[in-house]
C-alpha positions as CSV (number, residue, x, y, z in Angstrom):
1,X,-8.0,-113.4,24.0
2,X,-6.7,-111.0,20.7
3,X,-7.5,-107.6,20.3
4,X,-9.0,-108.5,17.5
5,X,-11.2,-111.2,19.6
6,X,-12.1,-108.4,22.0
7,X,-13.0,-105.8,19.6
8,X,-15.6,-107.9,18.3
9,X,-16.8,-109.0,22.0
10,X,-17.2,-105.5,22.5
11,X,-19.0,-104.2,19.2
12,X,-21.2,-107.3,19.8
13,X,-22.0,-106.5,23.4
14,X,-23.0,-103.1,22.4
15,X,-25.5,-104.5,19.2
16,X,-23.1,-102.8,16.5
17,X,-22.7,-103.7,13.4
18,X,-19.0,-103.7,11.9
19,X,-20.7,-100.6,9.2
20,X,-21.8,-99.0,12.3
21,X,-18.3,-98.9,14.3
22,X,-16.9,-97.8,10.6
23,X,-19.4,-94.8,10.5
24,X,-18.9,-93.9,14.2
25,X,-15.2,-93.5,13.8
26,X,-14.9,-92.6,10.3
27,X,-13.0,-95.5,8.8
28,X,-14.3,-98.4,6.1
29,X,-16.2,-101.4,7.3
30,X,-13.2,-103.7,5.9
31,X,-11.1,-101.9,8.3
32,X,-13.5,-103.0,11.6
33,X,-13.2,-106.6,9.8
34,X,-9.5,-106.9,9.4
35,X,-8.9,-105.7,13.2
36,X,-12.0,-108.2,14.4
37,X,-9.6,-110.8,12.9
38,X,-5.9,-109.5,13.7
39,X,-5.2,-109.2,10.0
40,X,-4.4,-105.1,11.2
41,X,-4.4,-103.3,14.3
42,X,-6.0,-99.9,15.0
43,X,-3.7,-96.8,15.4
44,X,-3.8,-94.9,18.7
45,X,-6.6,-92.3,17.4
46,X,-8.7,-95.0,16.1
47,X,-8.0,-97.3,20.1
48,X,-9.0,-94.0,21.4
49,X,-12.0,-93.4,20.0
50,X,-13.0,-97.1,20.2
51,X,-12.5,-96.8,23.9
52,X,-14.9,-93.9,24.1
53,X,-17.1,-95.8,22.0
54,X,-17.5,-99.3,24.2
55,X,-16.7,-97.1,27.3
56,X,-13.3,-98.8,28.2
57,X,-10.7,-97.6,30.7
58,X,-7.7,-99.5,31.0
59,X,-5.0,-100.8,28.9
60,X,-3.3,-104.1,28.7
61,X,-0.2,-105.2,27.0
62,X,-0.2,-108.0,24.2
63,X,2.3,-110.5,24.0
64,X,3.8,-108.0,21.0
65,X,4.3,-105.5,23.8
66,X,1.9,-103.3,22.5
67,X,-0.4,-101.9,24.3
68,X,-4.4,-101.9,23.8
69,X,-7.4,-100.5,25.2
70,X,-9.6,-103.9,25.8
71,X,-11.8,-103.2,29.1
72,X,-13.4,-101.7,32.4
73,X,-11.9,-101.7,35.0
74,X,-12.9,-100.5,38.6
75,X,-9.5,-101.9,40.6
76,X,-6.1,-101.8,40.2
77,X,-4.1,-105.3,40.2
């Protein structure tokens, strides 16, 4: 799954709107659209606050070695 795939899982799961993730974090709705389908990617302040924002934990690598804050996690692998 993308980032940009489990961005929108996330906002979804959480009964956001793309306007209302834009508000919370202070960016433009066509920002929250254009990471929702990996036209961009978030910079770190922006992963960070999403993280805080969908209450994720860990961090995962992409196949682009970058890495991305995506889920929960309660054990180590």
């Amino acid at each position: 799954m993308s980032l940009g795939q489990q961005l929108k899982r996330l906002r979804e799961s959480k009964g956001f709107s793309q306007e209302d993730v834009a508000k919370k974090i202070g960016v433009t709705r066509q920002a929250v659209y254009k990471w929702e389908h990996d036209k961009s990617c978030p910079d770190i302040d922006n992963l960070i606050l999403l993280s805080e924002m969908y209450n994720v934990t860990y961090m995962i690598k992409s196949e682009k070695n970058q890495l991305y804050f995506l889920g929960k996690s309660t054990t180590c692998n």
